[in-house]
C-alpha positions as CSV (number, residue, x, y, z in Angstrom):
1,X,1.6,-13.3,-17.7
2,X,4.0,-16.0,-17.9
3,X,3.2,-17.0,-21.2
4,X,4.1,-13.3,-22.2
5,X,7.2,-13.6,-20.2
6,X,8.3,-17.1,-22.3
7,X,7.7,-15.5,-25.5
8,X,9.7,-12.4,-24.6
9,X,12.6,-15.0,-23.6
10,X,12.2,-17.0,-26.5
11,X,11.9,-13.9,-28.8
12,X,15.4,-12.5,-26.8
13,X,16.6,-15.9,-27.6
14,X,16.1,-15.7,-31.3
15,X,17.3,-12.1,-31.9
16,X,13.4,-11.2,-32.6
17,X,14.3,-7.6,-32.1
18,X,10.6,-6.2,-32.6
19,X,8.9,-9.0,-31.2
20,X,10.6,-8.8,-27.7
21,X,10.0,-4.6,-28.0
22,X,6.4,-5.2,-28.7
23,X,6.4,-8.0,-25.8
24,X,8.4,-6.0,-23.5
25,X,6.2,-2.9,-24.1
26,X,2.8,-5.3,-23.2
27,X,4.5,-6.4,-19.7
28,X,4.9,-2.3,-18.8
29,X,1.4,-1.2,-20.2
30,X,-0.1,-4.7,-18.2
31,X,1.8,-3.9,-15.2
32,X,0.1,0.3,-15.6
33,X,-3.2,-1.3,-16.2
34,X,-3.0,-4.0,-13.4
35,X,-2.5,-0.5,-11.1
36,X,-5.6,1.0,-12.8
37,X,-7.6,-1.6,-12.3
38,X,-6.5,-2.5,-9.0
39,X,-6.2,1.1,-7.4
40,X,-9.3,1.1,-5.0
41,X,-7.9,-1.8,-3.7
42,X,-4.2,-1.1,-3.2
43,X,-5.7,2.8,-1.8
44,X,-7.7,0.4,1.0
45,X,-4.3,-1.6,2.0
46,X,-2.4,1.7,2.0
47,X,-5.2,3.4,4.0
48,X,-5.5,0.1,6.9
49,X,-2.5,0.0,8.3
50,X,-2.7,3.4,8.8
51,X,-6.1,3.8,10.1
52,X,-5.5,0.5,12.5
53,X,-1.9,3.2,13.8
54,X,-4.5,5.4,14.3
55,X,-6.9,3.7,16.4
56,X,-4.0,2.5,18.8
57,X,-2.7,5.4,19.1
58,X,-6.1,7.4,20.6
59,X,-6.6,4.1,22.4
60,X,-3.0,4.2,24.2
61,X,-3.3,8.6,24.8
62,X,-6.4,7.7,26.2
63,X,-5.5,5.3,28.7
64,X,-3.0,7.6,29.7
65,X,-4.8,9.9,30.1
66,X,-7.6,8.5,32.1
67,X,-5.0,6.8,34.6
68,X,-3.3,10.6,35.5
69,X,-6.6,12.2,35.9
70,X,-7.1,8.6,38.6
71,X,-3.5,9.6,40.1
72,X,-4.9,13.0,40.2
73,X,-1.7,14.0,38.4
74,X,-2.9,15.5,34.9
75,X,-4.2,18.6,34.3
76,X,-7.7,19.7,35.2
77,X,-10.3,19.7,31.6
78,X,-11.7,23.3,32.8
79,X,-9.5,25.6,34.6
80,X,-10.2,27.1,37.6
């Protein structure tokens, strides 16, 4: 990748119009396919974070819960 990135430097440098279009064209498609390639992965870092939110969240509702119904302050699970 950096090697591409030199070339499309050097290319600028030297007015190598179509060179630096073709290079410039390769970083976008590599940076699509790197996506592609990479998408069950980056779905599983989205997902985590929000799964691990999740899990604390029941975690904290149930605590709460479970230290009213000790108090004898929360709401009865059946009515009667």
């Amino acid at each position: 990748m950096l090697l591409i990135v030199v070339a499309m430097w050097l290319a600028y440098q030297f007015n190598l119009h179509a060179l630096d279009f073709l290079l410039s064209r390769a970083v976008e498609l590599g940076f699509l396919a790197l996506v592609i390639i990479f998408q069950p992965e980056i779905r599983g870092d989205v997902k985590e974070p929000r799964r691990q939110a999740l899990m604390v969240f029941e975690r904290g509702c149930g605590d709460v819960q479970h230290h009213l119904f000790e108090r004898g302050t929360g709401l009865p699970s059946s009515p009667r």
